[in-house]
N, C-alpha and C positions, 0 to 999 in steps of 0.2 A: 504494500500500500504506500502510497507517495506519501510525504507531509504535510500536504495538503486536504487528500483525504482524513490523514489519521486527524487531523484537527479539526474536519469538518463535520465528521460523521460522529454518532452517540454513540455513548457510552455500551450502552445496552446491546447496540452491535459490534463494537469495539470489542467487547470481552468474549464473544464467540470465539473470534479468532485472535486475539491476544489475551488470554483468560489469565496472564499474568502481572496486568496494567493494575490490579488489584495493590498488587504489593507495592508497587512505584509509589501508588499514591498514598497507602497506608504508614510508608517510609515516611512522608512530609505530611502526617494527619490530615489529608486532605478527604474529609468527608461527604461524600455523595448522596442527594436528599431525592435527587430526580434523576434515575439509570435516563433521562430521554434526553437529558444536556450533552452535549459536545464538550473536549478536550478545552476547545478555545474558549467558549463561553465558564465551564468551570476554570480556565485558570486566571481571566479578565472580571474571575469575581474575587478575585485572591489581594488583599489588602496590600499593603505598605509595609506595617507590624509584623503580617506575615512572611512576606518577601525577607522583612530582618532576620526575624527569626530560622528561615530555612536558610539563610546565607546567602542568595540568590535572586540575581536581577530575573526581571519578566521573561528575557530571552536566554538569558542563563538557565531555566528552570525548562524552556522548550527545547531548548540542543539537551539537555540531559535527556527527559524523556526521549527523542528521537535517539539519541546514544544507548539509550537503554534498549529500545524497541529492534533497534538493529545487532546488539548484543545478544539478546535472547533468542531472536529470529534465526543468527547463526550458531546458537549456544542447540537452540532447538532441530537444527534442519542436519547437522551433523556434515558429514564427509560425501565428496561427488559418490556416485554411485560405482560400484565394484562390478565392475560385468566381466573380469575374469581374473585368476588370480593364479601366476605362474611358480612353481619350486622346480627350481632349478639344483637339479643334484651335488653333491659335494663330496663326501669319501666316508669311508666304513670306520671303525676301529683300527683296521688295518691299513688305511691310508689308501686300498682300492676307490679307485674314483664307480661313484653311482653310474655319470653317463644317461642322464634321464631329463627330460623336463617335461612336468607335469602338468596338467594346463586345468584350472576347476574353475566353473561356474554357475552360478545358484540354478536352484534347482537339482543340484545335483546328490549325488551319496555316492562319494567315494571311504571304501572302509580300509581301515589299516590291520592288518594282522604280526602275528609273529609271536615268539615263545614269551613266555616272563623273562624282562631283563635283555631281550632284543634292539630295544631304543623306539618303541612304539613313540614311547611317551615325548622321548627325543624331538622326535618329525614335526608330532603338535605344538612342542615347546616354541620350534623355530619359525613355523605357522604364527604363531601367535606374537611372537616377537621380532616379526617380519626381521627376518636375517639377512645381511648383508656380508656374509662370508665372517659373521666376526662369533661362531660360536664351534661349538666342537667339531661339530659337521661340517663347516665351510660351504654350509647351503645357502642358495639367495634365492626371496621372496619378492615378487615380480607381481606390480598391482595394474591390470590394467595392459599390461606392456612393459611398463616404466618403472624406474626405480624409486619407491614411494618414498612422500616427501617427509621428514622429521614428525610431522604430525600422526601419522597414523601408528608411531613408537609411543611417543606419551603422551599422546593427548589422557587427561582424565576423565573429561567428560563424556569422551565418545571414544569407545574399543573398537577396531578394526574386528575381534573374536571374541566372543560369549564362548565361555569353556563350563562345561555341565562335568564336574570331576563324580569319581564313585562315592563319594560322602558328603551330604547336605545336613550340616548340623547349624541350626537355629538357636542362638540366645539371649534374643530380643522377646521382653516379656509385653506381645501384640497380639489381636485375631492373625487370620489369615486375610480378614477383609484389611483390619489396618495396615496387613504389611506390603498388601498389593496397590492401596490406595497411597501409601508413601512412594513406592515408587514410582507408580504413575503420576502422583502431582510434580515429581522431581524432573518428570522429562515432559511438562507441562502436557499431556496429554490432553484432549476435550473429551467429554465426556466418559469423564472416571469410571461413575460409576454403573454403565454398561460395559466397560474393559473391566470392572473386576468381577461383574455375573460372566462374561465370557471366559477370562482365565480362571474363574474355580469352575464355570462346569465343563471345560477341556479338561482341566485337573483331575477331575471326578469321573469323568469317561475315561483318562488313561489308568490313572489307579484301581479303582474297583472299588476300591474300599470308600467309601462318600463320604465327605467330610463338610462343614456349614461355614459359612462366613464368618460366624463368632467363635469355631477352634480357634484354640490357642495354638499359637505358628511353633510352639515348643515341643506339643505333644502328637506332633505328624509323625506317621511311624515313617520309613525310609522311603518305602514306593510312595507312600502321600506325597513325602517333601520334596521327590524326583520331579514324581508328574507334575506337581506346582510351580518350579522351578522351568519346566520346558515348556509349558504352558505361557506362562510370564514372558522369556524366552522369545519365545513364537510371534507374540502379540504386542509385546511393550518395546522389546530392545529394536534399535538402531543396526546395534553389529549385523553385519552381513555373512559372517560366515559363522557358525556353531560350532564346536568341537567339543566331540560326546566320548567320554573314556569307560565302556564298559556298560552300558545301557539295560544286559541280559541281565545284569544281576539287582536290578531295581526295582522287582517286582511289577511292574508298569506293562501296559499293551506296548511292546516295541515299536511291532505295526505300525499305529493310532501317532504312535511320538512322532516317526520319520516321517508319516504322512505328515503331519500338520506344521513340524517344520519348514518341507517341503513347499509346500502350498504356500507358505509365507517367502519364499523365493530365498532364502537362506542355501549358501554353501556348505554341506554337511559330511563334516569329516569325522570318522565314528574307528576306536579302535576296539577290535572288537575278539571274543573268540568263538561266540558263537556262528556257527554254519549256516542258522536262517538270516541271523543281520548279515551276514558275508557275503551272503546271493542278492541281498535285496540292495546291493549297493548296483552303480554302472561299472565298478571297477573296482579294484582290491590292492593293495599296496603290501609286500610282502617284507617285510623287515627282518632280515639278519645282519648280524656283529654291526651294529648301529648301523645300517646302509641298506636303500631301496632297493631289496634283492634285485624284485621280480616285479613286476604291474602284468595284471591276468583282467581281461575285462573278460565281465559273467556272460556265458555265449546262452545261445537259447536253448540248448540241453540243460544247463545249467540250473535255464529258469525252471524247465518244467520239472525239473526235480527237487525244485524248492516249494511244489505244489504239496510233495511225496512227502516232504519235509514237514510241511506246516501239520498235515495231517497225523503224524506221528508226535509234533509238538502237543497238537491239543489233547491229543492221548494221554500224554506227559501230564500236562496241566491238569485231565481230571483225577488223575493219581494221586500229582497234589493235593487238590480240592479234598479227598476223601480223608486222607491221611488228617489233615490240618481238621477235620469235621467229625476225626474219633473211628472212625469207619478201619476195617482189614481189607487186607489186598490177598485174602487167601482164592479170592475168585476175580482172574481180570479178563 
């Protein structure tokens, strides 16, 4: 919106889309009696005594707001968009060069495998802290094409990766509504709180176990706090790529999680050992003595054997179910 606009238009429509002009003014007590007033008309009612008191001339007080409004606007809108994101190989343990460049972009699921102690963890490390040849591996992180710029390393406010690790411990004494409604008002979100009935009942479809707005965010068992967390995830974060360490062992619908990240056009790198997330990626990254062994993309035998798969999973799963419900498995 021009300066012109934002000073022309009320308030009442101003706060749709700038729902943080609240605070600006709340900064300098400036109290609003009629949402239908305009920017200019509320500050051409603003005294002399007052103007002393904030420290600031008439025009002093309008470059601030416009300085604010264009702060927040790029505080809010984050980093150009990521439409692809290159790793470029670097060397093993043993100084074997990889020989590889990897090319992701959203929508995608590329899964990483390999033994415990492989350098899984490695690969996502360097992912996330877009490497420039300056870590064990000598891998470089490629945004776009290009060598990305200082910003996408520290910025705070906005991460280049969302990293979903195997342990979500909460202890912040909040509901779940509060803890989702913190976040969302922190990356100014519009309407709250339709984002937090949509991330608890995503939450609540991956988990199983159904959980209310007013739990306490302390007493989620682990698949609750997962699926919460990838939910949020999905719907709230900026970052454009995910990076998920072990997903199987979270109790959660794998499925349901990959879809909905998906869907939200996120690049999703998942390290994994199970066989059904393995297939259900586009491709697989094989990690031995810290280095990209192998890349195997899932052929279409592959797929249809992960049909074979699921259907043996669910088997699994009602094994589970019965066990956990007191039941014997002297008849399967």
């Amino acid at each position: 919106m021009k300066p012109d606009e934002l000073f022309s238009t009320a308030l009442v429509h101003l706060l749709v889309q700038y729902p943080y002009l609240t605070d600006f003014l709340d900064s300098f007590a400036l109290s609003v009696a009629d949402s239908n007033v305009t920017i200019a008309e509320l500050f051409s009612d603003i005294t002399a005594d007052q103007l002393d008191n904030i420290g600031l001339t008439h025009e002093q007080l309008c470059q601030s707001l416009l300085d604010y409004v264009a702060g927040m606007g790029a505080l809010n809108q984050g980093f150009d968009k990521v439409e692809r994101l290159s790793v470029i190989g670097g060397f093993d343990k043993d100084g074997v060069a990889e020989n590889c460049e990897i090319e992701l972009i959203p929508g995608q699921i590329t899964c990483i495998v390999g033994a415990t102690g492989s350098g899984k963890s490695r690969l996502l490390a360097d992912i996330e802290w877009v490497a420039q040849g300056d870590t064990p591996t000598g891998r470089h992180i490629l945004i776009n094409g290009q060598v990305p710029d200082a910003k996408w390393r520290f910025s705070i406010e906005h991460k280049l990766v969302a990293q979903l690790s195997q342990n979500m411990n909460f202890v912040m004494d909040l509901t779940v509504a509060e803890f989702v409604r913190m976040h969302a008002e922190s990356r100014f979100v519009p309407d709250v709180d339709d984002k937090i009935g949509q991330i608890i009942a995503q939450a609540n479809d991956l988990a199983g176990e159904v959980f209310s707005v007013d739990t306490p965010i302390t007493s989620l068992s682990g698949g609750q706090s997962r699926a919460l967390m990838i939910a949020d995830t999905a719907i709230l974060s900026k970052s454009p790529i995910v990076l998920i360490d072990e997903i199987e062992n979270a109790g959660i619908d794998r499925k349901k999680a990959l879809a909905l990240l998906v869907q939200e056009e996120k690049i999703v790198l998942m390290a994994t050992h199970d066989p059904i997330l393995a297939l259900m990626g586009q491709r697989r990254l094989v990690i031995k003595n810290g280095g990209i062994a192998k890349i195997i993309t899932t052929s279409t035998v592959e797929r249809s054997n992960l049909v074979q798969l699921e259907v043996l999973d669910r088997q699994l799963m009602a094994l589970r179910q019965r066990i956990r419900s007191g039941e014997t498995l002297e008849q399967l």
